[in-house]
C-alpha positions as CSV (number, residue, x, y, z in Angstrom):
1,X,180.4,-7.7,32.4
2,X,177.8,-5.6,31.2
3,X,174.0,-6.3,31.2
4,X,174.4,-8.8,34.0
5,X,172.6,-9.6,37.6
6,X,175.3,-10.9,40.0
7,X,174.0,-12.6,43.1
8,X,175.9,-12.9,46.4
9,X,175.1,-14.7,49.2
10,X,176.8,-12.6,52.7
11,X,179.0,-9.5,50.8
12,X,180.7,-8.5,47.8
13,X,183.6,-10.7,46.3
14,X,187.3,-9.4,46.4
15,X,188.1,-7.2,43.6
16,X,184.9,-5.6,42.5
17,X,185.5,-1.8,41.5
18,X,182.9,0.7,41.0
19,X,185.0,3.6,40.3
20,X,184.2,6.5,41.7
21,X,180.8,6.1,41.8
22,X,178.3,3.2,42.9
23,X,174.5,3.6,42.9
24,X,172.7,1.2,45.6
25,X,169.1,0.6,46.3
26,X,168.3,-1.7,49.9
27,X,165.2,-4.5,49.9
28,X,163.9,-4.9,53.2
29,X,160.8,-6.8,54.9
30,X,159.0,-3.4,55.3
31,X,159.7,-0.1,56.1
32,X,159.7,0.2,60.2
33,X,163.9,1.4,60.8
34,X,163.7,-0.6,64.1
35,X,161.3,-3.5,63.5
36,X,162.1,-4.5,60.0
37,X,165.3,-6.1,58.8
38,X,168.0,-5.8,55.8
39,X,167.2,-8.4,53.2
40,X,169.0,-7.2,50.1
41,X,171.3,-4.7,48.6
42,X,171.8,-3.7,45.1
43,X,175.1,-2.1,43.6
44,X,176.0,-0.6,40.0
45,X,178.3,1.1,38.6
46,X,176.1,2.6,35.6
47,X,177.3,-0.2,33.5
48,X,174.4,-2.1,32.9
49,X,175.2,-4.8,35.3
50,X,174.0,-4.8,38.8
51,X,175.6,-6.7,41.9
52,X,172.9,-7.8,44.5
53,X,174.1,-8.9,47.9
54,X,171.5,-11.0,50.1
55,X,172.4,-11.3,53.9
56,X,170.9,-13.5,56.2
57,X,169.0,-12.7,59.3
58,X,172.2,-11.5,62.0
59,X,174.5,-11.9,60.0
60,X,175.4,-8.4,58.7
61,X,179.3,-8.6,58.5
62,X,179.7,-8.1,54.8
63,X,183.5,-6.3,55.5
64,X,183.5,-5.5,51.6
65,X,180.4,-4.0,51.5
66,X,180.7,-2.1,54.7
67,X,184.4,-0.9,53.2
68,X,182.3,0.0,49.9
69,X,179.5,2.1,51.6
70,X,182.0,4.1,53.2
71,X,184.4,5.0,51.0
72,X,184.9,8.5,51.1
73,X,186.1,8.5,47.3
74,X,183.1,7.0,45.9
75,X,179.6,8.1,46.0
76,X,176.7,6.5,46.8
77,X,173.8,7.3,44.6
78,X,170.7,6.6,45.9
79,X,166.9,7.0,45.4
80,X,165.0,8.0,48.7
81,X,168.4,8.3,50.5
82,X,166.9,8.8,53.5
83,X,165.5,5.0,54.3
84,X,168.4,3.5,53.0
85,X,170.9,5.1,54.9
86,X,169.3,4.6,58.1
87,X,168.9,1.1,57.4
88,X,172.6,0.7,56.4
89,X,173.3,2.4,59.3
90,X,171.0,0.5,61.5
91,X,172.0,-3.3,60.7
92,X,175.7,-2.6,59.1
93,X,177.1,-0.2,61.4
94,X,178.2,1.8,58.9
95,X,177.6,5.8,57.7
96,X,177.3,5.7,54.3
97,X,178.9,8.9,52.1
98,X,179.2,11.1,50.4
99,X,175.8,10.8,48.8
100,X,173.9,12.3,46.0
101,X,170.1,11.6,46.2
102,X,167.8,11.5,42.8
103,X,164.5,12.5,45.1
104,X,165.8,15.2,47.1
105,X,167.6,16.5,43.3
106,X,164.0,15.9,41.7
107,X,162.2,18.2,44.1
108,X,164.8,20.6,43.9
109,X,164.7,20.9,40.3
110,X,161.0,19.4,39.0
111,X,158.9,21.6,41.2
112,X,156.0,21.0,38.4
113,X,154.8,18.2,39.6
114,X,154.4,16.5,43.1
115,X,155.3,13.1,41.2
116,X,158.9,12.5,42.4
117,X,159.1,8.0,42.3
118,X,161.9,6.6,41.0
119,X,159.0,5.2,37.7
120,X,158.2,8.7,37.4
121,X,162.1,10.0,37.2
122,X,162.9,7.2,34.6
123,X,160.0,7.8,32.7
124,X,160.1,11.6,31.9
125,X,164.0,11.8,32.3
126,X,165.5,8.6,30.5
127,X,161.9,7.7,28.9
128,X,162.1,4.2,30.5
129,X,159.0,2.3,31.9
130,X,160.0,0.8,35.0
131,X,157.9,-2.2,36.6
132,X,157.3,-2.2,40.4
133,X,155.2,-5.8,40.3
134,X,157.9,-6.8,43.1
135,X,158.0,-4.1,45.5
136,X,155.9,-5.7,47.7
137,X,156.8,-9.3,48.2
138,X,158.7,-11.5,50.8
139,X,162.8,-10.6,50.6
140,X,163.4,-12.0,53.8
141,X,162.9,-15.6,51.7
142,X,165.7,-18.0,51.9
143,X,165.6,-18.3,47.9
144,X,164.7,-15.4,45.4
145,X,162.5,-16.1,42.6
146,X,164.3,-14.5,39.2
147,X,161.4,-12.0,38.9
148,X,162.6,-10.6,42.6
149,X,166.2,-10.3,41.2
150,X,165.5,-8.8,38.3
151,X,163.0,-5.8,39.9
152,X,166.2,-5.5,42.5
153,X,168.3,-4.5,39.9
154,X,166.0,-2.6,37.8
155,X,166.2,0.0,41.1
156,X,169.9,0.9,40.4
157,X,170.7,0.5,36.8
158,X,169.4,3.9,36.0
159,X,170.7,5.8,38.7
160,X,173.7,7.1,36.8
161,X,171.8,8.5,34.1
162,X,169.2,10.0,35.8
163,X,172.3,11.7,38.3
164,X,173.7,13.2,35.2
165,X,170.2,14.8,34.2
166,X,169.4,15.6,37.3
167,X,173.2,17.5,38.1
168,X,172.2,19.1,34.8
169,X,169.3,20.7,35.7
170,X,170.5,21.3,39.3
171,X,173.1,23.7,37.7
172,X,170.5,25.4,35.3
173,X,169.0,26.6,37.6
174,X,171.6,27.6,40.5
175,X,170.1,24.7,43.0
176,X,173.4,22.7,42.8
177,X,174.9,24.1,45.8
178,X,172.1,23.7,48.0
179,X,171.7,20.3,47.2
180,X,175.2,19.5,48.0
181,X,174.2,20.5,51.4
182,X,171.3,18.3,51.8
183,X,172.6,15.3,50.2
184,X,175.6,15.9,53.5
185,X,173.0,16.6,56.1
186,X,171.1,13.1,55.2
187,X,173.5,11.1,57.5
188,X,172.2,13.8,60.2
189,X,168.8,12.8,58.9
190,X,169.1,9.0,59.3
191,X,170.4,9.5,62.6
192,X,167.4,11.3,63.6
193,X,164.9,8.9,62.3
194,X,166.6,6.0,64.1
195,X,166.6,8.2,67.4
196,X,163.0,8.5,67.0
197,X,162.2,11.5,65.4
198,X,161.3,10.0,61.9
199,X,157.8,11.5,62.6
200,X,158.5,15.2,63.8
201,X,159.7,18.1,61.7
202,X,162.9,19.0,64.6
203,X,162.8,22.4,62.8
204,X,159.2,23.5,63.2
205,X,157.6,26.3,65.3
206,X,155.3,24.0,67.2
């Protein structure tokens, strides 16, 4: 039903369908890969409604969402792909794909401006104002206050449109291919960060 916040305690009920495309956002209690756990993710399927699934401290078996994440005939759209792939991969075992990523498309494509947030894509793109008041606050709590729902869900209920803007311009200006490329070399990414190169460019000179 559209325009609705679904909230899930462990994974995803039996017989949710995103079609062929699901955008997902993660919450977590910081952003360390090995120190900081999975609190929350978000799912939508462009609708209007979002599906948040909050798991508990070691207990990441969520079989439905796992099955979701890596489906090969849906793709994940994320913002920041990077993080929350590793994550996923980190504390559900699982390799998400295929991907498309709204950052790594925004700095293909709006190479303008160094401004590249998920606030800044909605606002020039979509022309909506986005608040962030709960980005920093405690996910990891038992109970979520309504305002930490509803700033979870705001993260993925744009993704859609801003992947059709952004797939737009992408082909304007011949970039599509390339990032194809990226968005498949982002699992290779993850798995670097999580190995412990999250801080060195593998690729440079020195």
């Amino acid at each position: 039903m559209s325009g609705e916040i679904h909230h899930y305690h462990g994974d995803l009920p039996d017989g949710l369908d995103f079609g062929d495309s699901v955008a997902v956002d993660t919450e977590t209690m910081g952003l360390n890969l090995q120190r900081d756990r999975l609190c929350l993710v978000q799912l939508s399927a462009g609708d209007g409604s979002a599906h948040l699934v909050q798991l508990a401290a070691e207990a990441y078996q969520a079989p439905r969402l796992k099955a979701l994440l890596a489906d090969p005939g849906v793709v994940k759209i994320f913002h920041y792909a990077r993080f929350d792939v590793a994550m996923l991969r980190h504390h559900l075992g699982v390799d998400c794909g295929p991907l498309f990523c709204t950052k790594i498309a925004s700095r293909l494509v709006r190479t303008y401006t160094d401004r590249h947030g998920l606030k800044d894509l909605c606002r020039e793109l979509l022309g909506i104002e986005l608040s962030k008041q709960q980005q920093s606050s405690d996910w990891g709590a038992a109970t979520l206050s309504p305002q930490q729902l509803e700033y979870a869900a705001s993260d993925v209920l744009h993704l859609h449109n801003l992947k059709s803007r952004l797939e737009e311009m992408l082909v304007r200006l011949g970039r599509a291919e390339l990032a194809a490329r990226l968005f498949a070399f982002l699992s290779t990414r993850a798995e670097l960060d999580l190995a412990g190169w999250n801080d060195v460019d593998i690729f440079a000179h020195s």
